[in-house]
Every structure is written in structure tokens, then in C-alpha cells.
C-alpha positions in Angstrom: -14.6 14.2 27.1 -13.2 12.2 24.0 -12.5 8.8 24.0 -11.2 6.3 21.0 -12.5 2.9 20.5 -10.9 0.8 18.1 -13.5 -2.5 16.2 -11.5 -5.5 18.0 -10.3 -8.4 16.2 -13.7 -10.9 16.6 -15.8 -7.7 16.9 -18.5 -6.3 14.4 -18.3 -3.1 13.6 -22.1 -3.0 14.8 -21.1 -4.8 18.1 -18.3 -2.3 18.5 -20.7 1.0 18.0 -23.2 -1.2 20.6 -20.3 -0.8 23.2 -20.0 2.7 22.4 -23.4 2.7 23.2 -23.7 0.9 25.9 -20.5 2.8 27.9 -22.9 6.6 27.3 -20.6 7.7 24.1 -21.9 8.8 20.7 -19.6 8.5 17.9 -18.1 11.9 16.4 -15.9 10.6 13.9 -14.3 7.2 11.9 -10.9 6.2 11.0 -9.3 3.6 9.2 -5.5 2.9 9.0 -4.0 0.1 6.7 -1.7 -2.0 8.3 1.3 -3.4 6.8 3.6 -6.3 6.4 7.0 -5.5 5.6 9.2 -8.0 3.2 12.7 -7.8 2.1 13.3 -9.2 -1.0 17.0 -9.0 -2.6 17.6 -6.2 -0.4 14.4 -4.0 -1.2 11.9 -3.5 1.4 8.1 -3.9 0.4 5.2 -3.0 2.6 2.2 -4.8 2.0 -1.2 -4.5 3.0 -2.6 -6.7 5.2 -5.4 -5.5 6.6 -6.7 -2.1 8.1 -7.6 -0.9 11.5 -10.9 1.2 12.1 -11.2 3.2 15.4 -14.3 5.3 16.2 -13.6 8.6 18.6 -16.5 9.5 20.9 -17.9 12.2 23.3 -20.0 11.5 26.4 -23.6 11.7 25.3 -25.1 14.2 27.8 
């Protein structure tokens, strides 16, 4: 069974893969996804980065 953890806000990415861990998952793959800030300025919109998001998917270690 698959499950997704995501690294929380005041979480090390090493205190994140301990959870993993700790809840009997091993991780199987890692993503990162930017996020965004949108501005309008004189009518254009402008996304800017503003930080990025990194989730971990893991299966039950039998």
C-alpha cells in the first residue's frame, strides 16, 4: 500500500524520512513542486517562486 508524506513546514527532511520510518514505510520515490506567488502588475499576471514543496511516496516495508 502507497502512501505520500509531504516534509512539513518546521520539519527536516531527515525528521520527515524518520517518521516514514518510524510509521513501517520505506520511501519509493521523491518530489518537489515549486510553489508560487501570483502578482498583477499593470494588468499582467507574474507568478513567482516562493518556495517548493517535497513529498516522499512510500510502501509498507514488509
Amino acid at each position: 500500500m502507497k502512501k505520500e508524506f509531504e516534509v512539513l513546514e518546521n520539519e527536516t527532511i531527515n525528521d520527515c524520512l524518520n517518521r516514514i520510518e518510524k510509521e513501517g514505510y520505506k520511501v519509493i520515490k521523491r518530489t518537489e513542486k515549486p510553489i508560487f506567488k501570483e502578482e498583477i502588475e499593470k494588468g499582467k499576471t507574474n507568478y513567482i517562486p516562493i518556495g517548493r514543496k517535497i513529498i516522499f511516496q512510500g510502501i509498507k516495508d514488509s
